[in-house]
C-alpha positions as CSV (number, residue, x, y, z in Angstrom):
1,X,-159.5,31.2,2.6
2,X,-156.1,32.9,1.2
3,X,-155.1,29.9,0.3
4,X,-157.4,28.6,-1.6
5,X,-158.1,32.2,-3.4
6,X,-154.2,31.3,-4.5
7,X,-154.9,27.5,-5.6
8,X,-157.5,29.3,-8.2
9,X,-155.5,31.9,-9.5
10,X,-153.3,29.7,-10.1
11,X,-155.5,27.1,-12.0
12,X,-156.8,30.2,-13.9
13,X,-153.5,31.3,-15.0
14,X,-152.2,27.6,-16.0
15,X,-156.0,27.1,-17.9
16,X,-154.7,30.4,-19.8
17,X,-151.5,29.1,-20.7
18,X,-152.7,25.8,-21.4
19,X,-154.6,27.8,-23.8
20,X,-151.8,29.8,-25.2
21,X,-150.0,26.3,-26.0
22,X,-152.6,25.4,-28.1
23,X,-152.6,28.5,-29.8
24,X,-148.8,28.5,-30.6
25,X,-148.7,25.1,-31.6
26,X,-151.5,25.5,-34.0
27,X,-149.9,28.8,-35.1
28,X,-146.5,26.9,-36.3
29,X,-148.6,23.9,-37.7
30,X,-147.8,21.6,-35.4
31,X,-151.6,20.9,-34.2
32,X,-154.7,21.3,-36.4
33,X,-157.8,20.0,-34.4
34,X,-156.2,16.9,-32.8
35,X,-153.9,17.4,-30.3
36,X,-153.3,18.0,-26.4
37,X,-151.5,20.1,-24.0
38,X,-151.5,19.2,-20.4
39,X,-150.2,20.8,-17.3
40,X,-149.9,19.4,-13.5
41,X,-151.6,21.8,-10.9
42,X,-148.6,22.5,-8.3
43,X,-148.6,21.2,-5.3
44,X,-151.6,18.5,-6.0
45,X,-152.5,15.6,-8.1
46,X,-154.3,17.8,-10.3
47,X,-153.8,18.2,-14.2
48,X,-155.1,20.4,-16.3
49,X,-156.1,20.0,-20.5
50,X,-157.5,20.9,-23.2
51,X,-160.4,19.5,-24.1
52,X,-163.3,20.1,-26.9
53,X,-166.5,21.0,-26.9
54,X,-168.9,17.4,-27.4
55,X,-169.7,16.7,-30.7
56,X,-167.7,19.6,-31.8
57,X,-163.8,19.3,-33.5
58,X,-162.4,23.0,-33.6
59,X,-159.3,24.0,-34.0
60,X,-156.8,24.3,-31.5
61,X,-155.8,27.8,-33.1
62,X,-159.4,28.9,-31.4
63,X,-158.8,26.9,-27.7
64,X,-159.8,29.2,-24.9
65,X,-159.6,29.2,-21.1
66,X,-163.0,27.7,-21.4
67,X,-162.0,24.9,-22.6
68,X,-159.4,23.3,-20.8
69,X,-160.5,20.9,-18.0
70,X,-159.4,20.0,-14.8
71,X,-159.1,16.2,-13.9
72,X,-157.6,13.8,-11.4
73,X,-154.1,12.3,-11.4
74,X,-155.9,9.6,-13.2
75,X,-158.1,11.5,-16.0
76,X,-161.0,11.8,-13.9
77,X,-163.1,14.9,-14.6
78,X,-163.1,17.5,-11.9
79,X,-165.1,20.8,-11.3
80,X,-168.3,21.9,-13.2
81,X,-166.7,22.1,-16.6
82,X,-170.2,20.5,-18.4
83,X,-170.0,20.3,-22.2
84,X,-166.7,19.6,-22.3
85,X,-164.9,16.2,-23.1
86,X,-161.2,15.1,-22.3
87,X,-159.2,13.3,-24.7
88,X,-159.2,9.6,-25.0
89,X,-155.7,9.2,-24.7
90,X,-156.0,10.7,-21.3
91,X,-153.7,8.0,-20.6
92,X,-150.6,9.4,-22.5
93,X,-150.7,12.0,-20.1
94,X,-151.4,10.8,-17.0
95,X,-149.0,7.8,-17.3
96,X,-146.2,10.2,-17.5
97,X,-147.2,12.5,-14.3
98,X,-147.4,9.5,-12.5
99,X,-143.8,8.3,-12.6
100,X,-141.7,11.6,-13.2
101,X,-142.1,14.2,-10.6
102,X,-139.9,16.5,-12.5
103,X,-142.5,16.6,-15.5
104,X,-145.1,19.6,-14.9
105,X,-146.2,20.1,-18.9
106,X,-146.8,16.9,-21.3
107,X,-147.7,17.9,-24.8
108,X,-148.8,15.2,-28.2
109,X,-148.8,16.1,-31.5
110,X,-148.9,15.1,-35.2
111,X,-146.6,16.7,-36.1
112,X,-145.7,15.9,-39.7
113,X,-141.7,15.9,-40.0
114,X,-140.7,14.4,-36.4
115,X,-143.8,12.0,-37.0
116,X,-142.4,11.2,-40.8
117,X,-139.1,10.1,-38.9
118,X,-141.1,8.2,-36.7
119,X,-142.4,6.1,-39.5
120,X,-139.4,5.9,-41.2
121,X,-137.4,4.6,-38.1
122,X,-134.9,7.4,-38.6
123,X,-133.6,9.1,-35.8
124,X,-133.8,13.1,-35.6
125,X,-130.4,14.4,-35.2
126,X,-128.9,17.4,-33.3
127,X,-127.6,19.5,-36.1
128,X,-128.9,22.8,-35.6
129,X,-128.0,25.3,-33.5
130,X,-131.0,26.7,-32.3
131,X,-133.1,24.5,-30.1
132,X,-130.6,21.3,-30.2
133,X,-131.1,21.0,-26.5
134,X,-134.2,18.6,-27.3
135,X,-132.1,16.1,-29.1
136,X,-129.3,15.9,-26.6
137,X,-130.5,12.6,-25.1
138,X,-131.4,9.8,-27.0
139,X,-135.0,10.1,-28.8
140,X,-136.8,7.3,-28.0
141,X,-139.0,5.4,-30.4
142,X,-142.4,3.9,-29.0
143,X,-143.2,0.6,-31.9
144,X,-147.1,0.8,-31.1
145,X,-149.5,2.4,-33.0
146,X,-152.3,2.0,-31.3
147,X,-154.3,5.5,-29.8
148,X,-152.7,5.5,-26.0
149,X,-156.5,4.8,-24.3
150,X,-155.6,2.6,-21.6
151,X,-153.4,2.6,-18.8
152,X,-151.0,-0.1,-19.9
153,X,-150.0,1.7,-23.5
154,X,-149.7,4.8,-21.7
155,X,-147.3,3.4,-18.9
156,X,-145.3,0.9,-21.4
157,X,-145.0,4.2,-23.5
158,X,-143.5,6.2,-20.2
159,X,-141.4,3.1,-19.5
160,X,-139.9,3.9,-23.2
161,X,-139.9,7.6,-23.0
162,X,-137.6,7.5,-19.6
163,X,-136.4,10.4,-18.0
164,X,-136.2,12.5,-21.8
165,X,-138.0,15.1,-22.8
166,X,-139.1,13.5,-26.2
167,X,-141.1,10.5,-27.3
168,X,-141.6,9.9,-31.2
169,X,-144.7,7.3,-31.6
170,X,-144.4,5.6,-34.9
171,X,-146.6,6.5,-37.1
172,X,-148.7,8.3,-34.9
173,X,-147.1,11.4,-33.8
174,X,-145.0,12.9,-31.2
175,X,-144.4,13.5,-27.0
176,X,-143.1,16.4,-25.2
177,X,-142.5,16.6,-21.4
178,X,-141.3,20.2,-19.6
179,X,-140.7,21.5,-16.1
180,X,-143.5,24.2,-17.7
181,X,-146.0,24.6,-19.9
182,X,-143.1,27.0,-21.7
183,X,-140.8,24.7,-21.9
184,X,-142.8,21.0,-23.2
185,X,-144.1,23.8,-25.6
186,X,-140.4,25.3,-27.2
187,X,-139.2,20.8,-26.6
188,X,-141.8,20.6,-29.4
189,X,-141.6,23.0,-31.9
190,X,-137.4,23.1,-31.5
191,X,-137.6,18.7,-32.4
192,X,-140.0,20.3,-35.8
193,X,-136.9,22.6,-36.6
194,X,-134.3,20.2,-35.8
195,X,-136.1,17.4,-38.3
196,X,-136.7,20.2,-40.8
197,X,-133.1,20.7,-41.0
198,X,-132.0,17.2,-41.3
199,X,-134.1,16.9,-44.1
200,X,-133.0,20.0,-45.6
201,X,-129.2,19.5,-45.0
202,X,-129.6,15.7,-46.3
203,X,-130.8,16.6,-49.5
204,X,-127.7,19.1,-49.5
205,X,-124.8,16.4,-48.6
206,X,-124.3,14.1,-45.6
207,X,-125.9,15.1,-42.7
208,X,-123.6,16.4,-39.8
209,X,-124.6,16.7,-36.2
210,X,-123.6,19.0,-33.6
211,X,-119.8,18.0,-31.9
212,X,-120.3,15.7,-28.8
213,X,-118.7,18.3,-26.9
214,X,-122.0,20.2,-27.8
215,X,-124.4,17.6,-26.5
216,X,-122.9,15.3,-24.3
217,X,-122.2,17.6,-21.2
218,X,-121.6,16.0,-17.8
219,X,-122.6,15.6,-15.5
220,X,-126.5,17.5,-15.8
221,X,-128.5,16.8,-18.8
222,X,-128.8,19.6,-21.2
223,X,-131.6,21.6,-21.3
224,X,-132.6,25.4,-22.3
225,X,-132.0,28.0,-19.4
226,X,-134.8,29.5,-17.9
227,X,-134.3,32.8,-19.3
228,X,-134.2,31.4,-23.2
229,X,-137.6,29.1,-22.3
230,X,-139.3,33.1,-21.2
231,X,-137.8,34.8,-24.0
232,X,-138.7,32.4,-27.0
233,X,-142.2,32.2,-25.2
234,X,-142.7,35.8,-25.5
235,X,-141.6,35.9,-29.2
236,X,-144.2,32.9,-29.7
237,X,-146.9,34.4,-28.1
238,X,-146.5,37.6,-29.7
239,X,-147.1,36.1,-33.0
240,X,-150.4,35.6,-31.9
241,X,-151.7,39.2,-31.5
């Protein structure tokens, strides 16, 4: 009985920050009613997402508890959550739980700079100080268009996306993968900033990106301590009060 009294506190407190992605995101106008957060249930093949009410396109600056669902490994609805519908590109989601163990948050957006890169086949550079971490990899570029709504665009767009923490889809938007909800949440607004400055600093001279020194380190991949993912959280979330 313990046990299972644990399983849902913690789906409860994952629907909440679910939730609280949504809220953030929408907050730095990266989401406005389209867009998804997801988050794998620990322990199981269970992911929670947010999902709308049927019929009904709100924004994701309003997303509840409520209204995140809880579906199978493979996007099948689980529970009693009635009135509510899961994305249709289930499958961007699901196709990148299934091959990367290490992934427990996968966030898409529309993001309109890292997207306007996207279609411009321009890659997003590490020049920035704050929040270069996302960029230290290569950012991979997935050529389809198409909504991700079945199993082989989702799984030919995990193939491209790799073991990094970013996908940019062109002309469609942008993918974000984290060990936490935290982090696939500060891996998406840090690649906004770092596209916001290339822009800036290009219109300024020739843009200049961090020293390899910076972002090549060896022989783990670079990626925001623990204690920076809590901290820039809090700050995000108390912009919401």
């Amino acid at each position: 009985m313990k046990r299972k009294d644990d399983k849902i506190s913690l789906v409860l407190e994952l629907k909440s920050k679910v939730a609280t992605a949504c809220r953030i995101l929408h907050h730095q106008g990266l989401v406005g009613y389209l867009g998804h957060v997801s988050a794998r249930v620990p322990g199981s093949d269970e992911i929670l997402i947010n999902a709308r009410r049927k019929g009904i396109y709100s924004s994701l600056g309003d997303v509840t508890s409520e209204e995140v669902a809880l579906t199978d490994i493979n996007g099948k609805m689980l529970g009693d959550e009635t009135g509510l519908s899961i994305p249709g590109e289930m499958e961007l989601h699901t196709s990148i739980f299934r091959v990367r163990s290490d992934v427990n948050s996968v966030i898409h957006t529309h993001q309109p700079l890292a997207t306007a890169f996207g279609i411009a086949g321009r890659d997003i550079l590490p020049v920035f100080n704050e929040g270069f971490e996302v960029l230290a990899s290569r950012m991979p570029l997935f050529e389809k268009r198409d909504l991700i709504t079945t199993r082989e665009l989702g799984e030919a767009m995990a193939r491209e996306m790799g073991e990094n923490d970013i996908c940019i889809l062109r002309g469609h938007g942008i993918v974000t993968t984290g060990r936490s909800v935290e982090e696939a949440t500060l891996n998406a607004i840090n690649l906004e900033l770092q596209a916001r400055m290339n822009i800036i600093a290009a219109l300024l001279e020739t843009l200049r990106q961090m020293p390899k020194n910076r972002i090549e380190p060896l022989p783990e991949r670079l990626s925001l301590s623990p204690s920076k993912i809590q901290g820039a959280w809090k700050y995000y979330v108390s912009l919401l009060i």
